[in-house]
C-alpha positions in Angstrom: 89.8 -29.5 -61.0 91.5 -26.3 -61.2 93.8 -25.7 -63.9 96.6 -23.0 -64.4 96.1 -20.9 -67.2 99.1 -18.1 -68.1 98.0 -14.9 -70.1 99.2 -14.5 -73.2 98.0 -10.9 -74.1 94.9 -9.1 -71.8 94.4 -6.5 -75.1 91.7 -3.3 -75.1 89.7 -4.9 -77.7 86.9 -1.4 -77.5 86.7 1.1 -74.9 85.7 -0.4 -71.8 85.6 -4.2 -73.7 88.7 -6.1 -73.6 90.0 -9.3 -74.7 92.0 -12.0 -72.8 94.2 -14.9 -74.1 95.0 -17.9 -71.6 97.2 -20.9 -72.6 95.0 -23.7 -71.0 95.2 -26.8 -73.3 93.2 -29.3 -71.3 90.7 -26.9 -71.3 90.7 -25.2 -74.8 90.2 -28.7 -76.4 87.2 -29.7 -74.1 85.5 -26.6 -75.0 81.6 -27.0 -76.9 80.3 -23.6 -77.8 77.9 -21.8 -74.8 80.1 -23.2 -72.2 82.2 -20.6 -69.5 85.1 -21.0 -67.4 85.5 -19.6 -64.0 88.4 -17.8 -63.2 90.0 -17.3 -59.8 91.6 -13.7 -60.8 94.9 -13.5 -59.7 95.9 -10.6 -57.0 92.3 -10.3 -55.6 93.3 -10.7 -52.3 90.6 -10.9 -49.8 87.9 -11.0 -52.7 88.2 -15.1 -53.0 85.4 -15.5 -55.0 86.2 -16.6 -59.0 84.9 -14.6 -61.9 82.5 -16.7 -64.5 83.4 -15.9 -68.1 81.9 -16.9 -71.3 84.2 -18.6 -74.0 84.8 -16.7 -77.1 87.0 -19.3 -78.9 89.7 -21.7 -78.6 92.5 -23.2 -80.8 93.9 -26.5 -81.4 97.4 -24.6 -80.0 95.6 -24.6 -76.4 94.6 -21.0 -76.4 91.1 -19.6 -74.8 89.6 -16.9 -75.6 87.7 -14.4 -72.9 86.0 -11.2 -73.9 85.1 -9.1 -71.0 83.6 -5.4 -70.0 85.7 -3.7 -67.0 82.4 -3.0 -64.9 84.0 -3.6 -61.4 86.7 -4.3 -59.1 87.4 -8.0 -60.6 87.5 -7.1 -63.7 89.3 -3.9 -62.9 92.3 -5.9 -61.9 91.5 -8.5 -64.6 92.6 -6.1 -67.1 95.8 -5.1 -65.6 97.4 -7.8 -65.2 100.4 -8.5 -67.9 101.0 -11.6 -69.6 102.8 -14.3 -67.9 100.7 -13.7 -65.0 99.2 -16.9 -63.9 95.2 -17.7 -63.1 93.4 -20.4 -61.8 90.7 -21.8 -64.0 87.7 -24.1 -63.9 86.0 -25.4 -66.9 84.8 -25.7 -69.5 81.7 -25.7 -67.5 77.9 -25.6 -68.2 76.0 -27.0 -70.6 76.6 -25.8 -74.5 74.6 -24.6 -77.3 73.1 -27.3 -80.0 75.4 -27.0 -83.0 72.5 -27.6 -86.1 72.9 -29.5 -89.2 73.9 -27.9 -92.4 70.8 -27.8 -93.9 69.6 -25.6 -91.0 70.1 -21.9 -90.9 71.3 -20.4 -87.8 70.1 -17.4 -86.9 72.3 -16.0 -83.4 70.1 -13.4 -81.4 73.0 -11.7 -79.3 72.4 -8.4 -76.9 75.4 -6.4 -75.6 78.6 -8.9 -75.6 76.3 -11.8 -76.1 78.2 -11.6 -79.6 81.4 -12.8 -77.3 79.5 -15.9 -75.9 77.9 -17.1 -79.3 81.1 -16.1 -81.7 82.6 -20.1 -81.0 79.2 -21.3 -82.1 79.3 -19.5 -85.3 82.4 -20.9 -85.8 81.8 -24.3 -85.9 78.1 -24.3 -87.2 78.3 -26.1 -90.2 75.2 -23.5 -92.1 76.4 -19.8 -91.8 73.6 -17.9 -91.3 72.5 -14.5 -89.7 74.1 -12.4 -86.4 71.1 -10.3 -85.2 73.3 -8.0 -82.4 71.5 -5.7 -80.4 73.0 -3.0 -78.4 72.6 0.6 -76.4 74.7 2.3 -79.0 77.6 1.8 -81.4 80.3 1.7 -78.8 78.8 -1.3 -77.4 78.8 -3.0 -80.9 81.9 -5.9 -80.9 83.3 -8.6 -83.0 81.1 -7.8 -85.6 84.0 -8.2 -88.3 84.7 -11.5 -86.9 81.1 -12.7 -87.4 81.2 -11.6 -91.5 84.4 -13.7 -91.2 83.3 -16.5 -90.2 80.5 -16.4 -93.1 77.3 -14.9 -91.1 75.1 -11.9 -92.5 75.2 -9.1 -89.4 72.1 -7.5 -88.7 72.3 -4.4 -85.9 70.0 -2.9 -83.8 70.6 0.3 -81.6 68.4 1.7 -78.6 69.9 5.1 -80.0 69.5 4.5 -83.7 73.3 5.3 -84.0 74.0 2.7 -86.5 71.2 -0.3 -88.1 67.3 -0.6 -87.0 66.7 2.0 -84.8 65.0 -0.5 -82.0 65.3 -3.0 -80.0 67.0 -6.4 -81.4 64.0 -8.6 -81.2 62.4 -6.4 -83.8 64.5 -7.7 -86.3 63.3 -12.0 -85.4 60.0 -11.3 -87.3 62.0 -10.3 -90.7 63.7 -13.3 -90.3 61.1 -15.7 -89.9 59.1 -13.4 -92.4 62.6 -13.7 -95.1 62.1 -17.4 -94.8 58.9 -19.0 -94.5 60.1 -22.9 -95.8 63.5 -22.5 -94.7 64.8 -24.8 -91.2 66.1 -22.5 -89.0 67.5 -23.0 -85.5 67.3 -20.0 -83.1 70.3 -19.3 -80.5 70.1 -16.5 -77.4 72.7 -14.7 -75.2 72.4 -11.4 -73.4 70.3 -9.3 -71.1 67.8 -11.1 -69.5 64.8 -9.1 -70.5 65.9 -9.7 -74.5 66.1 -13.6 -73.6 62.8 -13.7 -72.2 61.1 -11.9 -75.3 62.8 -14.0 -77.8 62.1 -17.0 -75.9 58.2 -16.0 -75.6 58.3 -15.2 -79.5 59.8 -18.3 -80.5 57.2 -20.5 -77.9 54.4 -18.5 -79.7 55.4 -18.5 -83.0 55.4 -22.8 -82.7 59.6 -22.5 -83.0 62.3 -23.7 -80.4 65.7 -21.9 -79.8 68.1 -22.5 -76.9 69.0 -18.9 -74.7 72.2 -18.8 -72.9 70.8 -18.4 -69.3 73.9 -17.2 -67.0 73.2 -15.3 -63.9 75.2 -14.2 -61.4 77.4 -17.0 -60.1 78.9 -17.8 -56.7 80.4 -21.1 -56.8 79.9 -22.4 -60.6 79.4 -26.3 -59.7 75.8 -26.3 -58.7 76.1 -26.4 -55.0 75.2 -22.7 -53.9 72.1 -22.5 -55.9 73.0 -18.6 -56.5 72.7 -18.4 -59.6 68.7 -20.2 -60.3 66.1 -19.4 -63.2 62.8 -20.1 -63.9 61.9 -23.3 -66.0 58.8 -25.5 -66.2 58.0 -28.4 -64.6 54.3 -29.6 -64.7 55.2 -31.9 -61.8 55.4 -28.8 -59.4 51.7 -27.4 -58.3 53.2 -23.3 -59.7 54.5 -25.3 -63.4 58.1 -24.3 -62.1 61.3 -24.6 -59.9 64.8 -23.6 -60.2 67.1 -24.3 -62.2 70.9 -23.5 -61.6 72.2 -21.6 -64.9 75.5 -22.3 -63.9 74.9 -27.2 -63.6 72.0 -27.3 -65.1 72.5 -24.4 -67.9 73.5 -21.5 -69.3 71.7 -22.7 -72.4 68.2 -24.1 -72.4 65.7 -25.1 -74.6 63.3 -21.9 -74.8 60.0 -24.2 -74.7 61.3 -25.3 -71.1 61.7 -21.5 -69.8 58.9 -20.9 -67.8 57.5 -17.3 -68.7 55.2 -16.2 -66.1 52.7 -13.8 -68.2 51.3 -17.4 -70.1 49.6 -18.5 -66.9 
């Protein structure tokens, strides 16, 4: 059911990214880390359709946490509206990330503002471990401070070389696995869709298991469109596939049940 959830402050958090506060109690303490909420923006108009959003974080007080990018007209009037304003929210929806045990290290492979979708995992993993972010340049770097603050090592790569490995994230997996050949280690995903299909073909390869946050394009966020569909095995099927819907059925899945089409 839809809830109503008032801003509290819609802040620039960097350039183009910005940060918005609802108060939605029933929602903020239902919230696992990897799930989304989707958010009928208010003042839209004729454009009826909601707006999926990953959770950043929540408090006990009832507050929820969205970092987003203005990247089109939703958004656009996403960040103008002032707090007080009212919107209509669904959620916490999707399926969440495995939190590990604490003898496990965690090691978050995060592209773009896939750092905004994982930060509620790092926060309640009981191991801190490593932040691997990958982005274009440094003005698409975020929340990095607020990883080291909630006790994980930060590792950057840039397309541009402008600040860490001058690469692409991936790159950096290897000198993890390489840094710790006896340790446990449980592998998480979020961005681009290209980066989640590498990492989830290295970790397959390498004989490891991670989960990626899936999310695609979503219409109506229940399952019942089938809009927003991926790729995953199923040896019951005469291809070894059929959709899945990111939105019921995911965002995160285990990256052993991803179907990656280059292994057949």
């Amino acid at each position: 059911m839809p809830q109503h959830g008032e801003i509290i402050s819609n802040e620039i958090l960097k350039d183009s990214y910005r940060k918005v506060v609802f108060y939605v109690p029933d929602i903020a303490a239902k919230t696992q880390p990897g799930q989304f909420v989707h958010v009928k923006i208010a003042n839209l108009r004729d454009r009826i359709l909601r707006r999926p959003f990953s959770i950043c974080n929540v408090t006990p007080d009832g507050m929820l946490t969205v970092v987003y990018k203005v990247v089109g007209s939703g958004t656009e009037i996403l960040a103008e509206l002032p707090p007080g304003t009212v919107c209509d929210l669904m959620g916490p929806l999707g399926n969440p990330f495995t939190i590990g045990d604490d003898d496990e290290l965690p090691v978050i492979v995060a592209g773009g503002y896939g750092s905004a979708a994982t930060y509620l995992l790092a926060q309640r993993s009981p191991a801190k471990g490593i932040l691997l972010l990958g982005a274009r340049s440094s003005d698409d770097l975020i929340l990095t401070e607020e990883f080291k603050s909630a006790g994980f090592e930060v590792r950057i790569a840039t397309n541009d070389g402008s600040v860490g490995h001058h690469g692409l994230v991936t790159e950096l997996v290897a000198d993890v696995m390489r840094e710790n050949p006896k340790r446990k280690m449980r592998f998480y995903g979020c961005g681009p869709f290209g980066m989640l299909m590498a990492l989830g073909k290295m970790l397959t390869r390498g004989g490891m298991d991670g989960e990626l946050s899936l999310d695609h394009l979503m219409c109506c966020g229940v399952g019942a469109c089938f809009a927003c569909v991926v790729k995953v095995k199923d040896e019951s099927n005469a291809d070894g596939w059929r959709y899945a819907r990111t939105c019921k059925e995911g965002p995160v899945f285990q990256a052993h049940k991803v179907y990656y089409p280059e292994e057949n």
